[in-house]
LUMTORMI-78427 format. One record per residue (C-alpha): residue number from 0; residue in three letters; z, y, x. Coordinates in steps of 0.05 Angstrom, whole numbers, plus 32768, in hexadecimal, padded with zeros to 4 digits. Last residue first. Example, Ala and Ser with C-alpha at 12.3 -4.5 7.8 and 13.67 -1.06 7.14 Angstrom:
(1, 'Ser', (808F, 7FEB, 8111))
(0, 'Ala', (809C, 7FA6, 80F6))
// end
This chain:
(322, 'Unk', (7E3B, 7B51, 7E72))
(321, 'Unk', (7E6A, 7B5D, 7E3C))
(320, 'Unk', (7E5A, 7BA5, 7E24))
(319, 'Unk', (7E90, 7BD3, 7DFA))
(318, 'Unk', (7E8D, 7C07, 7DCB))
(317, 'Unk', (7EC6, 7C34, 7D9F))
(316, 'Unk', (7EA6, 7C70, 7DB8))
(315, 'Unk', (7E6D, 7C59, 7DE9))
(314, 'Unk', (7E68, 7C2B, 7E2A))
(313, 'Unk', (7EA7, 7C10, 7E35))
(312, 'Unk', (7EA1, 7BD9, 7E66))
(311, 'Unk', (7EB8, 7B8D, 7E4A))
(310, 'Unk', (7EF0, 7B5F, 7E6B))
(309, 'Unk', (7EFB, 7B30, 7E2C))
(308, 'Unk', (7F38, 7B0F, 7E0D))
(307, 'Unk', (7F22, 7AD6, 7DD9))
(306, 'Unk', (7F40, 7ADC, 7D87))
(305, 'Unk', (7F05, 7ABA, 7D78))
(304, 'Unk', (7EF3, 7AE5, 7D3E))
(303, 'Unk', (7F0F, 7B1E, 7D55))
(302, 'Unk', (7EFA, 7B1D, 7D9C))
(301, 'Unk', (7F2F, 7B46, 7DC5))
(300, 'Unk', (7F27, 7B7A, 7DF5))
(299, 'Unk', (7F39, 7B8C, 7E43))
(298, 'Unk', (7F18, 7BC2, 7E65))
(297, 'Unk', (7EDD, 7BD1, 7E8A))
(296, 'Unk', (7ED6, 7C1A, 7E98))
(295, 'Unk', (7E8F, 7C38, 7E95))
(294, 'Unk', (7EA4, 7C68, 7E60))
(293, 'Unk', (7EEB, 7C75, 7E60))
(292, 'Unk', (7F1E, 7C3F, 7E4D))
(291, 'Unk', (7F5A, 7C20, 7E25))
(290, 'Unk', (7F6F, 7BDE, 7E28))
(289, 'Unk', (7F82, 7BA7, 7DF5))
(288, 'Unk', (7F41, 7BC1, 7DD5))
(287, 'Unk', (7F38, 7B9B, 7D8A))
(286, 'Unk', (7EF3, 7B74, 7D78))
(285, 'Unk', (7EBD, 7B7A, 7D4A))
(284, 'Unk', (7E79, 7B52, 7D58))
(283, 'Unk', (7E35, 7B56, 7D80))
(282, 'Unk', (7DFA, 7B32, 7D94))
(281, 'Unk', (7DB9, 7B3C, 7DC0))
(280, 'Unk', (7D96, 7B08, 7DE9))
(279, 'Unk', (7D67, 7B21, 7E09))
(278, 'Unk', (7D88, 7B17, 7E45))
(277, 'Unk', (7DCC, 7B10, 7E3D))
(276, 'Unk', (7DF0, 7B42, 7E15))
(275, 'Unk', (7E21, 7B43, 7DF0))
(274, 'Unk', (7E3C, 7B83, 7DC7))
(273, 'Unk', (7E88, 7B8B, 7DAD))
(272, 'Unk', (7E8D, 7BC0, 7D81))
(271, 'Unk', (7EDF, 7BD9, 7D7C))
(270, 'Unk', (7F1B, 7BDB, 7D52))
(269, 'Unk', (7F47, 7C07, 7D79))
(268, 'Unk', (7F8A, 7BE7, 7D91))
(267, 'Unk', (7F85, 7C06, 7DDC))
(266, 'Unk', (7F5C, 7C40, 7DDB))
(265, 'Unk', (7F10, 7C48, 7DE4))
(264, 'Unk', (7EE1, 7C7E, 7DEF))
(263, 'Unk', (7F19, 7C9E, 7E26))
(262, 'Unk', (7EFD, 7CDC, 7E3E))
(261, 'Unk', (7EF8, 7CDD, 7E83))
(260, 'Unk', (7F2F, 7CFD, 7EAE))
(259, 'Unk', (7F3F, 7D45, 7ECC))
(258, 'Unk', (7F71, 7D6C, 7EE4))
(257, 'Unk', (7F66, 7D3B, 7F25))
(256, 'Unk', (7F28, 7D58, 7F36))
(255, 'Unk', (7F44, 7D9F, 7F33))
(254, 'Unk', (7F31, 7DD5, 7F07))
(253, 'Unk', (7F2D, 7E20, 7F07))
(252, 'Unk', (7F5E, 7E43, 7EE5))
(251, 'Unk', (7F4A, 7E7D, 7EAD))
(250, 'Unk', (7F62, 7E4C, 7E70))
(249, 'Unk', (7F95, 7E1C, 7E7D))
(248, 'Unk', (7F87, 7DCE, 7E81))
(247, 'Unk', (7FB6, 7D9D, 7E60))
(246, 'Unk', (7FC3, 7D55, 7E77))
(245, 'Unk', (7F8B, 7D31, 7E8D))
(244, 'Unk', (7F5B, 7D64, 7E77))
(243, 'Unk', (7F17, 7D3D, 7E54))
(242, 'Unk', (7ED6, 7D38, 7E7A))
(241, 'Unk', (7E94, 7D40, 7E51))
(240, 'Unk', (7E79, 7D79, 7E80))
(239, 'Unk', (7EB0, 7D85, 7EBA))
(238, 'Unk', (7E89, 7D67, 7EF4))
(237, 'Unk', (7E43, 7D7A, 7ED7))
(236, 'Unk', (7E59, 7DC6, 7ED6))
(235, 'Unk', (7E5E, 7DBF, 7F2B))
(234, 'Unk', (7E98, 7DE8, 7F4D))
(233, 'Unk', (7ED8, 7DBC, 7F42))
(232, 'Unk', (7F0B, 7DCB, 7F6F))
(231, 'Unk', (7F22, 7D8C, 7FA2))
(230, 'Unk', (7F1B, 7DB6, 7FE7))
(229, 'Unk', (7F48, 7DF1, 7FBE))
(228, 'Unk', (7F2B, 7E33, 7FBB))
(227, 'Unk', (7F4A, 7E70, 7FD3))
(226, 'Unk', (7F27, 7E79, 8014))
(225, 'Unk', (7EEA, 7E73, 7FEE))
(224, 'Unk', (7EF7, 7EB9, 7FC7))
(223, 'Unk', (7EEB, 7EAC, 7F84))
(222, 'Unk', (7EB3, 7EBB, 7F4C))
(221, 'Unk', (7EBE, 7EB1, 7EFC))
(220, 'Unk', (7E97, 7E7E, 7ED9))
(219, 'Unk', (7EA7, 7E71, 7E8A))
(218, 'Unk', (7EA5, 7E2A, 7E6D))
(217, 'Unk', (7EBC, 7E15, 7E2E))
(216, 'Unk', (7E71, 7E18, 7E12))
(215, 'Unk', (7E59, 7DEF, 7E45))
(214, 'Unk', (7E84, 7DB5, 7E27))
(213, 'Unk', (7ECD, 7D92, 7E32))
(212, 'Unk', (7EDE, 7D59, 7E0D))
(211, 'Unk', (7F2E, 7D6D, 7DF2))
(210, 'Unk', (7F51, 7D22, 7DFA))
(209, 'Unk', (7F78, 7D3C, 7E25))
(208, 'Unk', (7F87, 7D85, 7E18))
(207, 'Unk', (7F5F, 7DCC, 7E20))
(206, 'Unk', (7F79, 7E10, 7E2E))
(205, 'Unk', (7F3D, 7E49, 7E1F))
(204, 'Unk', (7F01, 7E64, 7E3E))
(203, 'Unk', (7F08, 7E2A, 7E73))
(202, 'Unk', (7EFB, 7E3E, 7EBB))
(201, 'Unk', (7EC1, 7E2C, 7EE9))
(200, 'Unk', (7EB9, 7E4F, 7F2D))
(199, 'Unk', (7E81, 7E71, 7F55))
(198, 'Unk', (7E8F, 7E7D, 7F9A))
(197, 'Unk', (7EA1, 7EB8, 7FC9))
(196, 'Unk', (7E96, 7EC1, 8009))
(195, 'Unk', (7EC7, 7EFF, 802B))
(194, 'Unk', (7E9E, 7F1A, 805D))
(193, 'Unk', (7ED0, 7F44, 808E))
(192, 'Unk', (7EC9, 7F8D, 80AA))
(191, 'Unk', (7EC2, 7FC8, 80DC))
(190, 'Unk', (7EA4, 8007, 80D6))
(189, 'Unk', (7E89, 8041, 80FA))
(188, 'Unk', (7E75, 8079, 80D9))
(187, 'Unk', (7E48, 80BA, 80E8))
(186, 'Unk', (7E33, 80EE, 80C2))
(185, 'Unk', (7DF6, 8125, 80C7))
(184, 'Unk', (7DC9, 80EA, 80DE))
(183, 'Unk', (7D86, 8104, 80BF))
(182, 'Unk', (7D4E, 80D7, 80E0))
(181, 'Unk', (7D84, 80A5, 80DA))
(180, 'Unk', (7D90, 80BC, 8094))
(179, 'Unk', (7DCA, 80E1, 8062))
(178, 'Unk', (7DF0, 80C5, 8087))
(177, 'Unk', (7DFF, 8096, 80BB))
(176, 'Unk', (7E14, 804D, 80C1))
(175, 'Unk', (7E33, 8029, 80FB))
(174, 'Unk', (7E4D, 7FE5, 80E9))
(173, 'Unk', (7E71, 7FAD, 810C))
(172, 'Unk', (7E78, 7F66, 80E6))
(171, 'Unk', (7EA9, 7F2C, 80D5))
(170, 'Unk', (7E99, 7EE9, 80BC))
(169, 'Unk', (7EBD, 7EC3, 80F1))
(168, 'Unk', (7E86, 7E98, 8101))
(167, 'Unk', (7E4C, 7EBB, 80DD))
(166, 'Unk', (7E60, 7EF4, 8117))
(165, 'Unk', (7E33, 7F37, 8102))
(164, 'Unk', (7E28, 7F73, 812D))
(163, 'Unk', (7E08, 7FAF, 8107))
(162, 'Unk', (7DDC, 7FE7, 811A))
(161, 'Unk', (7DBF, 8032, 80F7))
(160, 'Unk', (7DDC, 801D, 80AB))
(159, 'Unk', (7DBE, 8054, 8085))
(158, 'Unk', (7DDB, 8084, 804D))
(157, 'Unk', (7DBE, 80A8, 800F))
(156, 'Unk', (7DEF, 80DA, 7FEE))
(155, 'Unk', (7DB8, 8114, 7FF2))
(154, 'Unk', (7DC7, 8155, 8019))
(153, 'Unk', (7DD2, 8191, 7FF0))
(152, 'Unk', (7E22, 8198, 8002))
(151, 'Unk', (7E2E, 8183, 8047))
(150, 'Unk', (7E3F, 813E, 8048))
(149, 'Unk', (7E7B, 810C, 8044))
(148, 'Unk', (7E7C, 80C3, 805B))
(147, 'Unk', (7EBA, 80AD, 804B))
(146, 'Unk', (7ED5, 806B, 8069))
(145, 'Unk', (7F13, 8083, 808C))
(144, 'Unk', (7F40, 804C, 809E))
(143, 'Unk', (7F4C, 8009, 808B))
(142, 'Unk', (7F16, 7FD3, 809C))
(141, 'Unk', (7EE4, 7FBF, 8064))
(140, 'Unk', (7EE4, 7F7D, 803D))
(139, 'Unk', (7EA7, 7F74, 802C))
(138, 'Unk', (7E94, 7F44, 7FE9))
(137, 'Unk', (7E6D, 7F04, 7FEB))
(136, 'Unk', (7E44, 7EDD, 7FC9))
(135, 'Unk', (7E05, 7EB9, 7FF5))
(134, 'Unk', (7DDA, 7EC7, 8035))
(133, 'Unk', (7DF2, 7EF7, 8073))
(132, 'Unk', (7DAB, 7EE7, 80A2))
(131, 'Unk', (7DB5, 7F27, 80CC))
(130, 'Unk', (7D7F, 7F4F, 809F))
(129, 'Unk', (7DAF, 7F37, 8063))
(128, 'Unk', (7DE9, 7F62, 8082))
(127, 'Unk', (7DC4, 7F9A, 8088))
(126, 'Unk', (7DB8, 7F96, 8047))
(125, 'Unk', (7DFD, 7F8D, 8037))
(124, 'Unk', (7E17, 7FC7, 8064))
(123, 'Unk', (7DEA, 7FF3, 803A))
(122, 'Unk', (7DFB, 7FDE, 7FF6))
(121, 'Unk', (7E49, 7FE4, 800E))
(120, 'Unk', (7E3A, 8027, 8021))
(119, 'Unk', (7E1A, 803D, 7FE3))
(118, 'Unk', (7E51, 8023, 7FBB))
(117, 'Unk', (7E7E, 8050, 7FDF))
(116, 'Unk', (7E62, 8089, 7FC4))
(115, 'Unk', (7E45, 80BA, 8000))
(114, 'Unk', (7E71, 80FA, 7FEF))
(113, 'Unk', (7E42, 813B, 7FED))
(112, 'Unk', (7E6C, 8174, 7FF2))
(111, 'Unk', (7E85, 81B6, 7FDC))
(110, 'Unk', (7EB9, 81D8, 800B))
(109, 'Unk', (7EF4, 81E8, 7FDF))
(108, 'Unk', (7F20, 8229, 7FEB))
(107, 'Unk', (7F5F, 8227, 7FC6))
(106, 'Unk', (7F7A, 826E, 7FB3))
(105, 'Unk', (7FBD, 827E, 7FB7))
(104, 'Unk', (8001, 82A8, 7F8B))
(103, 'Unk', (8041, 828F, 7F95))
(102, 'Unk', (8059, 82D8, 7FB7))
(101, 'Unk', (804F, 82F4, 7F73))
(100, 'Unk', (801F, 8315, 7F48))
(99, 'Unk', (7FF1, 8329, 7F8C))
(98, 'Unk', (7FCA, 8365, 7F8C))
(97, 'Unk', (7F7C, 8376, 7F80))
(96, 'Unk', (7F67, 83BB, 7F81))
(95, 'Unk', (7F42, 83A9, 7FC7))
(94, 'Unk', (7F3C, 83DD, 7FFE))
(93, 'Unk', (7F1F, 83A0, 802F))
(92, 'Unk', (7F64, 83A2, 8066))
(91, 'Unk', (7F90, 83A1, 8021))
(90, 'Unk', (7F6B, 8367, 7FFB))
(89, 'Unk', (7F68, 8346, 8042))
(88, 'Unk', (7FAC, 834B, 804B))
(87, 'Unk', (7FC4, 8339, 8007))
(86, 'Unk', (7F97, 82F7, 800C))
(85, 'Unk', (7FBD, 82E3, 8046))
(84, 'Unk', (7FFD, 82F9, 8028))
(83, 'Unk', (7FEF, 82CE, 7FE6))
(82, 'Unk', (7FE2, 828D, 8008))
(81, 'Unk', (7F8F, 8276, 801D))
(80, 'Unk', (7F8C, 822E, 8012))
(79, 'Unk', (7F5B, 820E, 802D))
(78, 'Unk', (7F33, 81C6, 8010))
(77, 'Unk', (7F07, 8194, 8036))
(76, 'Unk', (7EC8, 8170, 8016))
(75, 'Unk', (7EA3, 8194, 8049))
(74, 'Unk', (7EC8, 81B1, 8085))
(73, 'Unk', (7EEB, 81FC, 8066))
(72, 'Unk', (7EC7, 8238, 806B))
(71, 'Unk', (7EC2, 825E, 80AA))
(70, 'Unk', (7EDD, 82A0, 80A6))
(69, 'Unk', (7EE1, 82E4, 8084))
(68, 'Unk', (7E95, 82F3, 807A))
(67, 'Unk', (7E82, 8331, 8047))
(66, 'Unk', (7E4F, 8318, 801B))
(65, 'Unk', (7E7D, 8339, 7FDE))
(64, 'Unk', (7E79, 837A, 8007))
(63, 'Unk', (7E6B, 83A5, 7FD0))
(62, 'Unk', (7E79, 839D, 7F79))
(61, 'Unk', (7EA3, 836F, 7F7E))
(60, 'Unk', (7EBD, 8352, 7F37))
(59, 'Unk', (7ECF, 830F, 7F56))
(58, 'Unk', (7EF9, 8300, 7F93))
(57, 'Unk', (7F04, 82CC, 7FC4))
(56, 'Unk', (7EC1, 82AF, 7FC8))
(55, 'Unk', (7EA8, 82F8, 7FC4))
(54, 'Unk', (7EC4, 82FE, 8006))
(53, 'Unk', (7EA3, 82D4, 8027))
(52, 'Unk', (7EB5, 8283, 804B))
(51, 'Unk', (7E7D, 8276, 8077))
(50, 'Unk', (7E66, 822A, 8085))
(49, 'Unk', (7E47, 8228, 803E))
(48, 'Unk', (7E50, 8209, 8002))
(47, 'Unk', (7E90, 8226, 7FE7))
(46, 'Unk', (7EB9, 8220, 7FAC))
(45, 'Unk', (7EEE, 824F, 7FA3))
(44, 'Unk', (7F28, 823F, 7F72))
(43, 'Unk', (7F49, 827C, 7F39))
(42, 'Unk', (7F26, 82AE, 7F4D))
(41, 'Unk', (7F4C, 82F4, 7F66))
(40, 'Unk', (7F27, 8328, 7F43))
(39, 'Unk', (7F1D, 8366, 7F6B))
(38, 'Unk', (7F0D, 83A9, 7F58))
(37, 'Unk', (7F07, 83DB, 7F9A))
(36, 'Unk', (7F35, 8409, 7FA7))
(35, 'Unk', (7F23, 8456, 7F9E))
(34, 'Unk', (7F1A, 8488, 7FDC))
(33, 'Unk', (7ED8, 8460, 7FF7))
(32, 'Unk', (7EBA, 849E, 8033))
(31, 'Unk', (7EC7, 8464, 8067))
(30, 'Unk', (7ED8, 8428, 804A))
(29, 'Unk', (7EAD, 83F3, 8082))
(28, 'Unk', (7EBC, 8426, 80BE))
(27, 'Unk', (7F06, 842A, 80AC))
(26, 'Unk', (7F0D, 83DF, 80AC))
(25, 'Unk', (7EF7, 83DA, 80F6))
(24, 'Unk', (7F39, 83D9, 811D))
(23, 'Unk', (7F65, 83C6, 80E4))
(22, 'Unk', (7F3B, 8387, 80D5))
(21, 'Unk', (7F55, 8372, 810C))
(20, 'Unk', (7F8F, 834F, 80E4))
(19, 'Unk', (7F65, 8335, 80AA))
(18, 'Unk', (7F42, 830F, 80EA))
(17, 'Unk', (7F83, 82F5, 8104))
(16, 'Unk', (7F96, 82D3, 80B8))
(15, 'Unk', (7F4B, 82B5, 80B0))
(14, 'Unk', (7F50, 8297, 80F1))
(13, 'Unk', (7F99, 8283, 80E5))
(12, 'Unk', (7F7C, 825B, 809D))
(11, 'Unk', (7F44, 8235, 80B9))
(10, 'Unk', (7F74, 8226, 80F4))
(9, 'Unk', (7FAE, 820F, 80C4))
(8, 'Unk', (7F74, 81E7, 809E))
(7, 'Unk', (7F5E, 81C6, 80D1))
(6, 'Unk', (7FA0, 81BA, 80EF))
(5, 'Unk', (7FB1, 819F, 80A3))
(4, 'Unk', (7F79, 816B, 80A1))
(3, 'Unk', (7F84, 8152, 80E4))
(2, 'Unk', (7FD1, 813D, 80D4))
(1, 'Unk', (7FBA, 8118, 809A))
(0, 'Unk', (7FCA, 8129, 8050))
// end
């Protein structure tokens, strides 16, 4: 609770206190020719919408003086607490039955309000943002301090952005908005902020292995901030299509360049198909890899039938070219 908010309500309250106490002067006007006390039900919260705070906001069961003005009410969206002597003294000064039980006995006052949601802002301030040339994912990170923009009650929860200031640079902007309109401008803030760009990321559903092919359908996307993201991350779906985890890959993490690898189509001591080609000639036998490779590799195999080492490139699972 903030230093303002309790002198507000300590003045709220001492105003209400001094007028109780002169209503000695003029309370015999307002009850002349009344013998009996009047019935009073103390309520159990007041909720307000007005700037005057009444009796009957106090009390139910009045039958007179229930419009009967105590004090301004409390700032909208603001509560008051009136204690058990303060509402004994007005009871008494009025000619109310009503008594306190006990000396812990209070009513909170509650000025009703229209509280601009927060989401509304942020639509606002990104719009405005857009007019400045602000392109791409990003979220706003908003200054501390008080960012609640709260209304009289009955007024709508719209709000306006009325200038902005906007360094691409250093990403960071000045906002004044008002609400509920600029024609309308019963609020004011001023705010200050950051643009935090954020990227779309691949992660793996689950924890692959090597030798695990990855596919679109082990892909999720999740968004990051861009400060976060290493220079070597992988952000395109083609670079992690068909590649195989050098190691083991956790789900949820993106993925580096070097967590990655080509598959390897052929490992060393496979019985492999050994395809020449020169020109149109076409012919092809068994061999064995003495090497093993990724597609595109060249790697070392043997000729079965001649028992001749070969450089060939792997070109399919258990498939080599000598060009």
């Amino acid at each position: 609770m903030t230093l303002k908010f309790l002198w507000v309500n300590f003045a709220l309250t001492l105003r209400i206190v001094l007028f109780v106490l002169a209503l000695g002067i003029g309370v015999a006007t307002l009850i002349a020719g009344t013998q009996a006390a009047l019935a009073a039900n103390l309520k159990n919260i007041s909720i307000v919408t007005g700037d005057e705070l009444k009796l009957g906001d106090l009390f139910d069961g009045l039958e007179k003086n229930a419009d009967y003005v105590l004090g301004p009410a409390p700032q909208p969206g603001k509560d008051m607490v009136l204690n058990a002597r303060t509402l004994y003294r007005i009871s008494t000064a009025l000619n109310l039955s009503w008594r306190p039980a006990s000396s812990s006995e209070q009513i909170i006052v509650r000025r009703a309000a229209t509280v601009v949601p927060q989401n509304k802002i942020e639509e606002a301030l990104k719009e405005a943002l857009s007019g400045e040339g602000l392109e791409g994912r990003y979220n706003l990170l908003i200054s501390g301090g008080d960012q609640q923009m709260i209304l009289p009650h009955g007024l709508p929860d719209s709000v306006e952005v009325s200038s902005i200031k906007f360094d691409p640079r250093r990403d960071i902007f000045e906002a004044a908005l008002v609400a509920p309109s600029k024609e309308t401008p019963v609020k004011r803030l001023s705010l200050m902020g950051q643009v935090e760009r954020m990227v779309a990321v691949p992660i793996l559903k689950s924890t692959l292995r090597n030798g695990d092919i990855i596919g679109k359908h082990d892909l999720n996307w999740i968004e990051m901030p861009a400060r976060q993201i290493q220079h070597d991350t992988l952000l395109k779906e083609k670079n992690l299509v068909g590649m195989t985890p050098q190691r083991i890959s956790f789900a949820g993490k993106p993925l580096l360049a070097s967590d990655l690898e080509s598959p390897k189509l052929v490992e060393r001591g496979d019985i492999i198909t050994i395809t020449f080609k020169d020109g149109p000639l076409f012919l092809s036998t068994k061999g064995k890899a003495l090497q093993s490779g990724a597609k595109g590799e060249i790697v070392h195999v043997a000729n079965l039938s001649s028992k001749k080492s070969l450089e060939a490139v792997v070109t399919g699972t258990r498939e080599v070219i000598v060009r």
